[in-house]
C-alpha positions as CSV (number, residue, x, y, z in Angstrom):
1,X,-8.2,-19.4,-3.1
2,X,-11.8,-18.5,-0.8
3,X,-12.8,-18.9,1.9
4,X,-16.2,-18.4,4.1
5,X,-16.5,-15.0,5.6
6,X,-17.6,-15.4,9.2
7,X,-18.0,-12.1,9.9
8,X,-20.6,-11.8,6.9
9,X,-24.6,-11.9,8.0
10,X,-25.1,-14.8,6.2
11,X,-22.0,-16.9,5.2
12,X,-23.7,-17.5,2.1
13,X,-23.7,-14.0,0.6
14,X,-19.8,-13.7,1.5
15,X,-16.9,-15.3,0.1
16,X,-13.3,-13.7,0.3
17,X,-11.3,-14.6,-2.8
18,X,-7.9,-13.9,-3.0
19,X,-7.2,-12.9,-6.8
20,X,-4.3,-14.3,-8.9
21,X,-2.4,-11.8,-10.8
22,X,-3.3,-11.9,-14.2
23,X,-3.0,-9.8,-17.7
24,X,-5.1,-6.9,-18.4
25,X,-8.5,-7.2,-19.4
26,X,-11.8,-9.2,-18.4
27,X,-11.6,-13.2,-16.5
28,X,-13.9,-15.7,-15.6
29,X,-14.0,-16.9,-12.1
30,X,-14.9,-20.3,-11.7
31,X,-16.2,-21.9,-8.7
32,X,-16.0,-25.6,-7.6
33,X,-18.1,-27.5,-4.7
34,X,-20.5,-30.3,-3.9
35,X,-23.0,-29.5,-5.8
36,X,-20.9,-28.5,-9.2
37,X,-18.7,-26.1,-11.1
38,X,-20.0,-23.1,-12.4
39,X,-17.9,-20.5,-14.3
40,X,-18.8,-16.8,-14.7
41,X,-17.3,-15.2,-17.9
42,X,-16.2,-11.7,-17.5
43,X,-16.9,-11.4,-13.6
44,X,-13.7,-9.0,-13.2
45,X,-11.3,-6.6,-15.4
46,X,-7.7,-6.3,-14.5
47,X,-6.6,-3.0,-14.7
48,X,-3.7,-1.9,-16.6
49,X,-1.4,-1.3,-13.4
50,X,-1.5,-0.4,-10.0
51,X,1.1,1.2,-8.2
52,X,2.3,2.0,-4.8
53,X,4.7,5.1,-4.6
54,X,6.0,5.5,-0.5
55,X,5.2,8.1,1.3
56,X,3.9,9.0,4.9
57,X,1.4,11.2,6.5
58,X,-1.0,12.3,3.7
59,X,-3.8,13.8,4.2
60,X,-5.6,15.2,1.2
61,X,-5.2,14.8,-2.9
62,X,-6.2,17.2,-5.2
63,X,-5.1,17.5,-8.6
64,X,-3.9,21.2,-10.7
65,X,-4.8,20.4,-14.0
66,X,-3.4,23.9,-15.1
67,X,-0.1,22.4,-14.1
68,X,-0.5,18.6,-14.7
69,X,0.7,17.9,-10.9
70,X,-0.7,15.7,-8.0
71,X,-0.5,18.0,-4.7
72,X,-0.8,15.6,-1.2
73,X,-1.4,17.8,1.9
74,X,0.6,16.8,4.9
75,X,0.8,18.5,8.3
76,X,3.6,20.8,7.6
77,X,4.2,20.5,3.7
78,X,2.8,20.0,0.3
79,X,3.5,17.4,-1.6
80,X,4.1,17.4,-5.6
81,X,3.7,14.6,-7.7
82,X,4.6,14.3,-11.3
83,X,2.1,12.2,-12.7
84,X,4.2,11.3,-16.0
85,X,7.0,10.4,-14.1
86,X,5.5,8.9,-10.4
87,X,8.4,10.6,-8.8
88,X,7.9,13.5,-5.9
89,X,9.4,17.0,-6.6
90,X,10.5,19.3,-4.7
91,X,8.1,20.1,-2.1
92,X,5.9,23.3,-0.7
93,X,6.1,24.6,2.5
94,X,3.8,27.5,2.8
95,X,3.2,29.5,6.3
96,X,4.2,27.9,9.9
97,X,3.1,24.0,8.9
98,X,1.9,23.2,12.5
99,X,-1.3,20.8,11.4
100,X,-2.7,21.4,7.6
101,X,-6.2,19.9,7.3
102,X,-7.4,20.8,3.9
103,X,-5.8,22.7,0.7
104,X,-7.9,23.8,-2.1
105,X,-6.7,25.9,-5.5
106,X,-8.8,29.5,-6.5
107,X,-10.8,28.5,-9.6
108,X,-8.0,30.6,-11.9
109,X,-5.3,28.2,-10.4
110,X,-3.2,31.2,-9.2
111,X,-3.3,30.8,-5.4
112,X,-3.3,27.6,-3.0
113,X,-5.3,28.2,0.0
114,X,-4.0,25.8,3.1
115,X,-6.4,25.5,6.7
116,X,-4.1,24.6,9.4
117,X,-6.1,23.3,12.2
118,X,-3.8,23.5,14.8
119,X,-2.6,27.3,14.4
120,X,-5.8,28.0,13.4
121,X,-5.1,30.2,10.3
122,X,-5.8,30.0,6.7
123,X,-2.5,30.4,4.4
124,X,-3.0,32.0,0.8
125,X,0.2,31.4,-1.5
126,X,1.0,31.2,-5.1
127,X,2.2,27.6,-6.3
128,X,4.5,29.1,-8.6
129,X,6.3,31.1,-6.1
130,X,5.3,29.7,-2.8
131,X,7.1,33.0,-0.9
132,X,4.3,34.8,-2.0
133,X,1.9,34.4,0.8
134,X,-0.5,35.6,3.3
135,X,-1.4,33.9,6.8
136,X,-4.8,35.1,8.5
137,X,-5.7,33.9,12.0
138,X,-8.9,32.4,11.7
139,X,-11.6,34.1,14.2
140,X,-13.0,30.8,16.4
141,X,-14.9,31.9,19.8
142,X,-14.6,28.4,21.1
143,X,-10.8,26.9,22.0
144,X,-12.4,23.6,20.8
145,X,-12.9,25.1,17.8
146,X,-10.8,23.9,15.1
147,X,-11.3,24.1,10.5
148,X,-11.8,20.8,8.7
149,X,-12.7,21.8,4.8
150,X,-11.8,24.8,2.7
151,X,-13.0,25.9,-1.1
152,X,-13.0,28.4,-3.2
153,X,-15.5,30.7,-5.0
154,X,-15.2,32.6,-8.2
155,X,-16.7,35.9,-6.5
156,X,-13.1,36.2,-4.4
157,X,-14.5,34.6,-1.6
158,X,-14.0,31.3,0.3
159,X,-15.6,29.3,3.0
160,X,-14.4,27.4,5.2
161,X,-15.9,24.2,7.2
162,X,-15.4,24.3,11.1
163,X,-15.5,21.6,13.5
164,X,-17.1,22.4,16.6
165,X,-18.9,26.1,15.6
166,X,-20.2,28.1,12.8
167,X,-18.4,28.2,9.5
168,X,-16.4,31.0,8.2
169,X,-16.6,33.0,5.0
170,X,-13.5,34.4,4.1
171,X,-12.7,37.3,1.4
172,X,-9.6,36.6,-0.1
173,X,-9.1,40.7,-1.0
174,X,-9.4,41.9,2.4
175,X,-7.9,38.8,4.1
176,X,-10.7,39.0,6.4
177,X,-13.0,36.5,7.7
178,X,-16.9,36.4,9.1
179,X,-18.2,34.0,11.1
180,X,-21.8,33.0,9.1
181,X,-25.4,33.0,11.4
182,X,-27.5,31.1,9.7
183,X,-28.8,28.0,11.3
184,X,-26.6,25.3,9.2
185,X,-23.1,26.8,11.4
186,X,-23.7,26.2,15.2
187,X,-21.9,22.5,14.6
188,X,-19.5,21.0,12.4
189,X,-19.5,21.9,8.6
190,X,-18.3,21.0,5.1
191,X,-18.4,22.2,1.8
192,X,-18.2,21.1,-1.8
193,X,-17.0,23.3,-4.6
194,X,-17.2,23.4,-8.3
195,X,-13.9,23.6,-10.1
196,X,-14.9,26.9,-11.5
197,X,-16.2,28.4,-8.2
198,X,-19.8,28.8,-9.2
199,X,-21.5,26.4,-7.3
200,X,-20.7,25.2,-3.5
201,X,-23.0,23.2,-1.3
202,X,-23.0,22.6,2.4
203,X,-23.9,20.0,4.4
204,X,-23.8,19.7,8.6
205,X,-22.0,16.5,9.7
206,X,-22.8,14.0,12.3
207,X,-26.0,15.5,13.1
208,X,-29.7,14.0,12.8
209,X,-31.5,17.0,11.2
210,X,-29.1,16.3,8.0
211,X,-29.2,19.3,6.5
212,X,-27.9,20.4,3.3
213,X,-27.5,23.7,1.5
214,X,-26.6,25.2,-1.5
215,X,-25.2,29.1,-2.2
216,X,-26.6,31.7,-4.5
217,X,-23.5,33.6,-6.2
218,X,-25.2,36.5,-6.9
219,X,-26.9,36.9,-3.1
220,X,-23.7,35.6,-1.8
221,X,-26.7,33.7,0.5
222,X,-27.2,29.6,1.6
223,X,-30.9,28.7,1.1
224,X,-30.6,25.4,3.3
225,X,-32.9,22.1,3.0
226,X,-33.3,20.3,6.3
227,X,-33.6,16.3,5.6
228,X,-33.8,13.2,7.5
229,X,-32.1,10.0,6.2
230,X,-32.8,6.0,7.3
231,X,-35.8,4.5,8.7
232,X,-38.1,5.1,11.6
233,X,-35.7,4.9,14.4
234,X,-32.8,4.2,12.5
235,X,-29.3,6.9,12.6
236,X,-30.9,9.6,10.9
237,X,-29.0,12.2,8.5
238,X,-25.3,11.8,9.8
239,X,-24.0,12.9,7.1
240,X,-20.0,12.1,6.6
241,X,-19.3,13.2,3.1
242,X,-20.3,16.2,-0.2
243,X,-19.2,16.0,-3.7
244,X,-20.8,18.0,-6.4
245,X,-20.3,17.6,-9.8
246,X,-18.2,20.0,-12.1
247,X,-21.0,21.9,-13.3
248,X,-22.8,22.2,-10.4
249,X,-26.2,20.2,-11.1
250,X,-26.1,17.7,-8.9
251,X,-24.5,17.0,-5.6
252,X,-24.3,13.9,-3.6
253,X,-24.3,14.2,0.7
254,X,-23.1,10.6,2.0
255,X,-23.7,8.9,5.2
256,X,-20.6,6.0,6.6
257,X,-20.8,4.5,10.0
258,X,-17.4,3.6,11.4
259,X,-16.9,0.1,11.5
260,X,-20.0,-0.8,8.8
261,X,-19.6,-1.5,5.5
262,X,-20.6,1.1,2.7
263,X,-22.5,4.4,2.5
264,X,-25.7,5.9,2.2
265,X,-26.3,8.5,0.3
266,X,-28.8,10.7,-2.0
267,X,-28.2,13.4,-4.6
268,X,-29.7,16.3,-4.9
269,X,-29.9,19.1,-7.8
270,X,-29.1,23.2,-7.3
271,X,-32.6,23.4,-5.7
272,X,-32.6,20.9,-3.2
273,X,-34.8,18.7,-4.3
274,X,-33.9,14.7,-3.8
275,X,-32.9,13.1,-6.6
276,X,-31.9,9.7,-5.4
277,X,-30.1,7.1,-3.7
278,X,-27.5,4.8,-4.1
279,X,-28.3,1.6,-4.2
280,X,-25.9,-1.9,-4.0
281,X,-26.7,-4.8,-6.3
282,X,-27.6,-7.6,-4.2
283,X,-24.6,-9.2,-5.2
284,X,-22.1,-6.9,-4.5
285,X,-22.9,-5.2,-1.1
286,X,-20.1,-3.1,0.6
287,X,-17.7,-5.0,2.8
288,X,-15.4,-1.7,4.0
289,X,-16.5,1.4,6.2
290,X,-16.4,4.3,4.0
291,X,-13.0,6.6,3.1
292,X,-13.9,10.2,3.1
293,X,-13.3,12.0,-0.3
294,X,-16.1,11.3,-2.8
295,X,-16.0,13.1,-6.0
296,X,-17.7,13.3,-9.7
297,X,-16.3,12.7,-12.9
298,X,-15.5,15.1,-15.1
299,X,-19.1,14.6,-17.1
300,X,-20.9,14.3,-13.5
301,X,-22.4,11.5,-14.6
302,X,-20.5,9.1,-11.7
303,X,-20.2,9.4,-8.6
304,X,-17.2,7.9,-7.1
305,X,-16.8,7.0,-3.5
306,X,-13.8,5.4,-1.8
307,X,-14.0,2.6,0.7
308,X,-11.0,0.7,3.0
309,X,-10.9,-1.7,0.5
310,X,-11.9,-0.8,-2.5
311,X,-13.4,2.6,-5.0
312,X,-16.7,2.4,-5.9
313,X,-18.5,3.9,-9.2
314,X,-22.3,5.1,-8.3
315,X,-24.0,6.0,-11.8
316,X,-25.7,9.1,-10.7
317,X,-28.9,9.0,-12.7
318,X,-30.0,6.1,-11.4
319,X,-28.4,5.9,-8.3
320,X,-27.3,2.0,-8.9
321,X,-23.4,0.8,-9.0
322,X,-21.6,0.3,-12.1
323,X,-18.4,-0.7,-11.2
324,X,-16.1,-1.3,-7.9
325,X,-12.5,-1.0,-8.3
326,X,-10.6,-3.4,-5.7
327,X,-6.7,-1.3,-4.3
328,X,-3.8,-3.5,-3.8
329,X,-3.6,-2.3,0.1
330,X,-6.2,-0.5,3.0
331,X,-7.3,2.8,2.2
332,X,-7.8,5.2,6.0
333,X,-11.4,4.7,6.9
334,X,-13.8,7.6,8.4
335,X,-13.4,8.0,12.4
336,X,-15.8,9.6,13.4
337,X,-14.0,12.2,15.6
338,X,-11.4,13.3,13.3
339,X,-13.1,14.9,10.2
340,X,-10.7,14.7,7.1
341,X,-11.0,15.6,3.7
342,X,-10.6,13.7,0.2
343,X,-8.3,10.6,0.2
344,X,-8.4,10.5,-3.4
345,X,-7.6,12.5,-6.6
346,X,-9.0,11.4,-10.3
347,X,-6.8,13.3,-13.5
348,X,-8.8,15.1,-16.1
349,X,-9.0,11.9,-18.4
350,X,-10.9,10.1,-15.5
351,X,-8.5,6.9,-16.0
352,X,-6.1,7.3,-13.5
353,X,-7.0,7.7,-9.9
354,X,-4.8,8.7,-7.0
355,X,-5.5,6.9,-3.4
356,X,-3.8,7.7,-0.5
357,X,-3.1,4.0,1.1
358,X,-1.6,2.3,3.8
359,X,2.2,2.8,2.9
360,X,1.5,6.1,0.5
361,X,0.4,6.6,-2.6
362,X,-1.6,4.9,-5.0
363,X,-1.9,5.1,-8.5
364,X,-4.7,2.7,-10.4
365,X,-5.1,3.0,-14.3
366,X,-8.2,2.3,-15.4
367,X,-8.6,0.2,-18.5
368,X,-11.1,3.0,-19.8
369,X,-12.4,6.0,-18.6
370,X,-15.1,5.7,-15.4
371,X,-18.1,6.9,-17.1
372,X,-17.6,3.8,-19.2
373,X,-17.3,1.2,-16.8
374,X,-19.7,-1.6,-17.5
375,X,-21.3,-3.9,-14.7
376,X,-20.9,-7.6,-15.4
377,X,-23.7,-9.5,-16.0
378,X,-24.9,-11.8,-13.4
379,X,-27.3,-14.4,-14.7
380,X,-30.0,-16.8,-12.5
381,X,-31.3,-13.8,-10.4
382,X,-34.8,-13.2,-10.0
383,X,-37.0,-9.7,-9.4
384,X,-35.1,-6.8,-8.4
385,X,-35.3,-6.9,-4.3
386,X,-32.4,-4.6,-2.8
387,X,-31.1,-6.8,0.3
388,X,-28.2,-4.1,0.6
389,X,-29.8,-1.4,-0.9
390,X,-29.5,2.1,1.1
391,X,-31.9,3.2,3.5
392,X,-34.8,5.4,2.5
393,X,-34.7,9.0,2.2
394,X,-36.8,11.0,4.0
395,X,-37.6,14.6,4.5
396,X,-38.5,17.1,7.5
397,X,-40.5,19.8,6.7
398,X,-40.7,20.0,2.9
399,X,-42.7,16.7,0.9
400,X,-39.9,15.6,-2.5
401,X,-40.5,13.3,-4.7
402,X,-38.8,10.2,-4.8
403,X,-37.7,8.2,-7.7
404,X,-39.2,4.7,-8.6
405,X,-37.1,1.2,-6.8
406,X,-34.4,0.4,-9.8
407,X,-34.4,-3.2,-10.9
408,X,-30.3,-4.3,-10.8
409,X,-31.2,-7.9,-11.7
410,X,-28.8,-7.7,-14.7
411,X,-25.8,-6.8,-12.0
């Protein structure tokens, strides 16, 4: 069944389609109208299943790969998901639960850290014994104050993103906490970790400057890259979202508008220096505002960035997209006043991904794993124009080389 989407630019670059069910592995669509029937083979992949498991109130995914379980934040309790089974276990109910934002494990997997950003405290507890914690009051000068994104560092430290003032670095030894100075923390902040704590990144959030940053272990210092994204006159470097990749080469700062379809985004390497963009084939632009909670593969070599409708799969070299994964219901979509953290959770195989969705949880199984997703292969399209491709990059202050325009005409 399709139908015209009148909400599309131009009705002839949208069609909604609603899908059959079908078996596993690649189909053909097949389109009928005045003019003829064309048919083209392979256009989609069913994936091996796709399941919805109920739940209520989620707020972040992240997945222990010590302990082979799917942890989902709410606002007074962890979740834990057995990923063999699909069934919940007993749940985890560290300090006073008043309004948990963001949850992130130490890179040794021996302590959960939980921001609560209605008490206003950071909780530190062991996942094995969840009696055994700490709860620090978190030192905000402004009432409106409030943290949005925690991580951890291999050093013993951690920092924390703030909404509304100057992020915090917090030593987990001492249980204290340090409000940093340096120009990137007088708005709202978040942070991207490596697994293994050796590499964070910064970026500020809803603000035109767009700056980015990156910390030096051994200096325990940011150096910070201010940028500009979008055209002359356009909305500037708002950025929304930071992933970095497990090995801390490359990170990607992302840009969503609430209420427009797809992202914009470039990736950057440890020194700052722009890499690329993402960039939509011109037939298959973004029809969902973006979900917040982008993340790498395991090899780094994909980005993957969730919308309302759908998960995306940006290769990273190149910047172009290899794959878009449609979910069975709505995924939450950024507002642009209530920072969040990652809707979505990938296991170590990079086959299964974890969504949080409109009635709870869930679970897609890729047919292989993301790194080897191939795009289909659109025939009849001519030179290598981007009509939906993201905006240009630009900097402020410091000239970077930009990569070549990629040809997609094969997607």
């Amino acid at each position: 069944m399709a139908a015209i989407n009148l909400d599309a630019v131009n009705a002839l670059e949208a069609v909604a389609i609603r899908l059959p069910n079908g078996a596993p592995g690649p189909a053909d669509i097949t389109a009928t109208g005045s003019n003829g029937t064309g048919t083209l083979k392979g256009a989609l992949t069913y994936i091996p299943s796709a399941t919805i498991i109920p739940a209520n109130g989620l707020v972040q995914l992240t997945y222990d790969s010590d302990r082979n379980l799917v942890y989902a934040l709410k606002s007074t309790e962890i979740d834990v998901l057995n990923p063999k089974t699909l069934q919940w276990e007993s749940s985890l109910l560290p300090g006073s639960g008043k309004g948990y934002v963001s949850m992130t494990l130490t890179p040794d997997g021996s302590s959960m850290l939980v921001a609560d950003a209605t008490a206003n405290t950071l909780t530190i507890f062991n996942p094995d014994n969840p009696t055994q914690e700490s709860v620090t009051a978190l030192p905000f000068q402004t009432q409106s104050a409030t943290p949005i994104k925690v991580v951890a560092t291999n050093t013993g430290k951690a920092f924390i993103g703030v909404h509304f003032e100057r992020a915090i670095e917090f030593d987990l030894t001492t249980l204290t906490a340090t409000l940093l100075s340096i120009n990137l923390f007088g708005y709202t902040s978040t942070f991207a970790a490596t697994p293994d704590g050796s590499h964070v990144v910064t970026a500020l959030l809803n603000e035109s400057s767009g700056e980015v940053g990156a910390w030096n272990s051994s200096t325990d210092s940011f150096t910070i890259q201010w940028l500009q994204a979008g055209e002359p006159g356009g909305p500037g470097g708002f950025w929304t979202d930071l992933a970095i990749s497990p090995d801390g080469s490359v990170f990607a700062a992302l840009m969503g508008v609430p209420g427009e379809a797809g992202v914009v985004g470039g990736f950057f390497d440890e020194q700052l220096h722009y890499l690329n963009e993402v960039v939509y084939p011109d037939l298959a632009p973004p029809d969902a505002p973006q979900s917040l909670g982008a993340l790498f593969s395991a090899s780094g070599r994909t980005l993957i960035v969730p919308l309302g409708d759908s998960i995306d799969f940006f290769n990273s070299s190149t910047g172009t997209l290899r794959g878009r994964l449609l979910t069975p219901e709505a995924l939450p979509v950024l507002n642009a006043y209530i920072p969040s953290t990652g809707i979505i959770a990938i296991d170590p195989s990079d086959t299964i991904i974890y969504a949080i969705s409109a009635s709870g949880l869930t679970v897609l199984t890729l047919p292989e794993p993301v790194d080897q997703i191939t795009p289909p292969v659109w025939p009849y399209i001519v030179g290598a124009k981007h009509s939906a491709r993201a905006r240009a990059m630009k900097t402020k202050g410091t000239s970077l080389t930009r990569s070549r325009d990629r040809g997609v005409g094969s997607y």
